[in-house]
C-alpha positions, 0 to 999 in steps of 0.5 A: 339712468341708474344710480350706483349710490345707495342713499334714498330710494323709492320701490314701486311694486307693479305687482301691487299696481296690477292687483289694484287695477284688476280689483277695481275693474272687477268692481266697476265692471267688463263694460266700463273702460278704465281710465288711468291716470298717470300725470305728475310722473304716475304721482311719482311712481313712474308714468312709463313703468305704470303706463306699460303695466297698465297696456299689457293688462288691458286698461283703455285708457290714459290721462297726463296733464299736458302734451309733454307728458303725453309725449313721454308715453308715445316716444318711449312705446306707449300705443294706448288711448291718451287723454291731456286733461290739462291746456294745450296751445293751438300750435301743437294741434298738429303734433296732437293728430300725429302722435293720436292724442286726444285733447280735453276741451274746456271752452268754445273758444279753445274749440274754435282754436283747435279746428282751426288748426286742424282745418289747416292740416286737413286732418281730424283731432280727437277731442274730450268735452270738460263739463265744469259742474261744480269744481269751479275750474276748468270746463264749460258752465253749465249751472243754473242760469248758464246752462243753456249757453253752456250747452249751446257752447258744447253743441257748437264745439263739437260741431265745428269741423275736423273735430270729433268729440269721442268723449264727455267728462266733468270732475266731482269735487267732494265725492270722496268727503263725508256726509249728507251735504258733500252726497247732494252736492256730488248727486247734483254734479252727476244730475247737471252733468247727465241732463248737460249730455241729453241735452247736447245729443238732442241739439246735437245729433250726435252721441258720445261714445265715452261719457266719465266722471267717477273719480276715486271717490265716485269709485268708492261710493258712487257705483251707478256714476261709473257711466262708460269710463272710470278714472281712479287716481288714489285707488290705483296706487292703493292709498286712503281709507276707501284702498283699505276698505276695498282691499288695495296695496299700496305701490309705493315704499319709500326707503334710506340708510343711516350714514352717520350715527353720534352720540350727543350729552343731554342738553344738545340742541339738534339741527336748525333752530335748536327746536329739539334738545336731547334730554339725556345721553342721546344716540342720533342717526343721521339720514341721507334724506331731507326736504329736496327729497321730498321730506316735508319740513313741517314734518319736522320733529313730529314724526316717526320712519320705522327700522328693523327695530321698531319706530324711531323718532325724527329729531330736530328740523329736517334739512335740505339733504338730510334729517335726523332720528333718534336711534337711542333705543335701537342698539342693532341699528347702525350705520347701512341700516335700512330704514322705511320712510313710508311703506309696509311697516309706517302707512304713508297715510300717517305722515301725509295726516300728521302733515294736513295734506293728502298721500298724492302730495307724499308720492308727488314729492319724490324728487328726480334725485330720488332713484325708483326701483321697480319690483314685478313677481317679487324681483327688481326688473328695472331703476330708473334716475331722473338727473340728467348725467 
């Protein structure tokens, strides 16, 4: 559906996406599938626009967190490879088979669930085993003194009848971090996870045809863990410091306009809680975007959006609907002036750091109400509102 109210926005350019997505896989190379990632709604950015731009420019693969996700992809034409990283009930192996969603396995007695089902069906489900290494999650246990019963729980999983386990993966969980200690632990993880493949294969007599652990991090720094597939997440979209590094655009500018402007007497106290009080005759916008459009509140106060006139402080604490910036200096800036939240001229990396947190979380919190507008070759070729009207 598409808004007809000019209030907040996000511009998701595809342009940016598709040179992220080739410069990656020039980096990792023609004989290492491409796995993107697109649960959460492609962290906000639109799981089917991404989805279809990645399908036409060659990626193999998809990944979502659950099989309504997945269903997203199939019922609006999404043909490729999809992987559910996340839980799925036994009940809905037969939807799985039917739509050719390949489901991650995570412990035997999910296998066990899974082929039952498929057994009732008369029919084969493709599968994914997870191999817990060390982010303490999800997947079998394989470390120190479990590594024999987690193998054999691997090599009885893919035995177990009308599954056919296409792929093997595990998860680093500090290959993107810093330092000598965060290198051992992701160079333990790739060893366990390695000698947990031989080990199976040799038990098993069978191969996996798609064996994958390197992430965002593995991508940046870890060039020989890249194995049969990569599935990067924050290199894709083109944020954090290794997008910059290995020259990545962000695909995601978040924007609003000034609805109201007032001017307030020095000793004013601005929004909730009287947390800012004006120091002298102040000039206050007024923004149609708050904390149920994604803007954090403990942003609040501290942080600055960009206008065509340079920065301008928020002020005050940041509402449910709306906040507020101090356009004192900006005399051009007015009421319909467009302003930048996050994009081109503000780096979204500045908020998510002055917030203690990660971009995803930024992109992730894009509410449904927050229309996405879709830019390819430097035009608008699509809107996109989530509200059900």
């Amino acid at each position: 559906m598409e808004s007809t109210l000019k209030r907040t926005w996000s511009e998701i350019d595809l342009d940016a996406l598709i040179h992220n997505y080739r410069t990656i896989r020039k980096r990792v190379g023609d004989n290492v599938k491409f796995l993107g990632v697109v649960k959460a709604d492609a962290y906000g950015h639109g799981a089917i626009e991404v989805s279809k731009a990645l399908e036409e420019n060659g990626a193999d693969y998809l990944a979502v967190s659950s099989i309504d996700e997945a269903m997203e992809l199939r019922l609006n034409g999404i043909k490729m490879p999809v992987l559910i990283l996340g839980h799925t009930p036994k009940e809905q192996v037969g939807r799985l088979i039917e739509y050719d969603i390949t489901q991650a396995v995570t412990c035997l007695n999910k296998a066990e669930e899974y082929s039952e089902e498929a057994v009732k069906i008369g029919k084969t489900l493709k599968i994914h085993i997870k191999v817990d290494t060390g982010m303490s999650r999800l997947g079998f246990l394989c470390e120190g003194e479990y590594f024999d019963t987690g193998v054999n729980g691997i090599t009885k999983a893919i035995n177990e009848p009308n599954l056919f386990a296409e792929g093997i993966f595990t998860h680093f969980a500090v290959s993107d971090e810093p330092g000598d200690e965060c290198r051992a632990y992701t160079e333990h993880q790739f060893k366990l996870f390695t000698d947990v493949i031989k080990a199976v294969e040799v038990r098993s007599g069978k191969k996996f045809l798609i064996k994958h652990c390197a992430n965002t991090g593995a991508v940046a720094k870890y060039l020989d863990y890249c194995l049969d597939m990569v599935r990067p997440g924050l290199l894709l979209y083109g944020y954090g410091e290794f997008a910059k590094e290995l020259g990545l655009k962000p695909v995601m500018a978040l924007k609003t306009v000034v609805s109201t402007v007032k001017i307030y007497p020095k000793g004013t106290k601005i929004s909730y809680g009287g947390i800012y009080t004006t120091e002298k005759s102040t000039r206050i916008g007024v923004l149609p975007y708050g904390y149920a459009d994604g803007f954090f509140r403990a942003l609040s106060n501290k942080c600055e959006l960009y206008t065509e006139e340079g920065f301008a402080p928020q002020r005050g604490k940041i509402c449910m609907d709306m906040c507020m910036i101090d356009l004192t200096d900006k005399p051009g800036i007015d009421v319909g002036s467009e302003i930048e939240i996050f994009g081109k001229h503000n780096p979204i990396e500045t908020l998510s750091d002055l917030a203690g947190t990660i971009p995803y979380e930024l992109t992730c919190a894009v509410s449904k109400r927050v229309p996405r507008t879709y830019i390819k070759d430097g035009k608008v070729i699509g809107r996109e509102l989530l509200l059900r009207m």
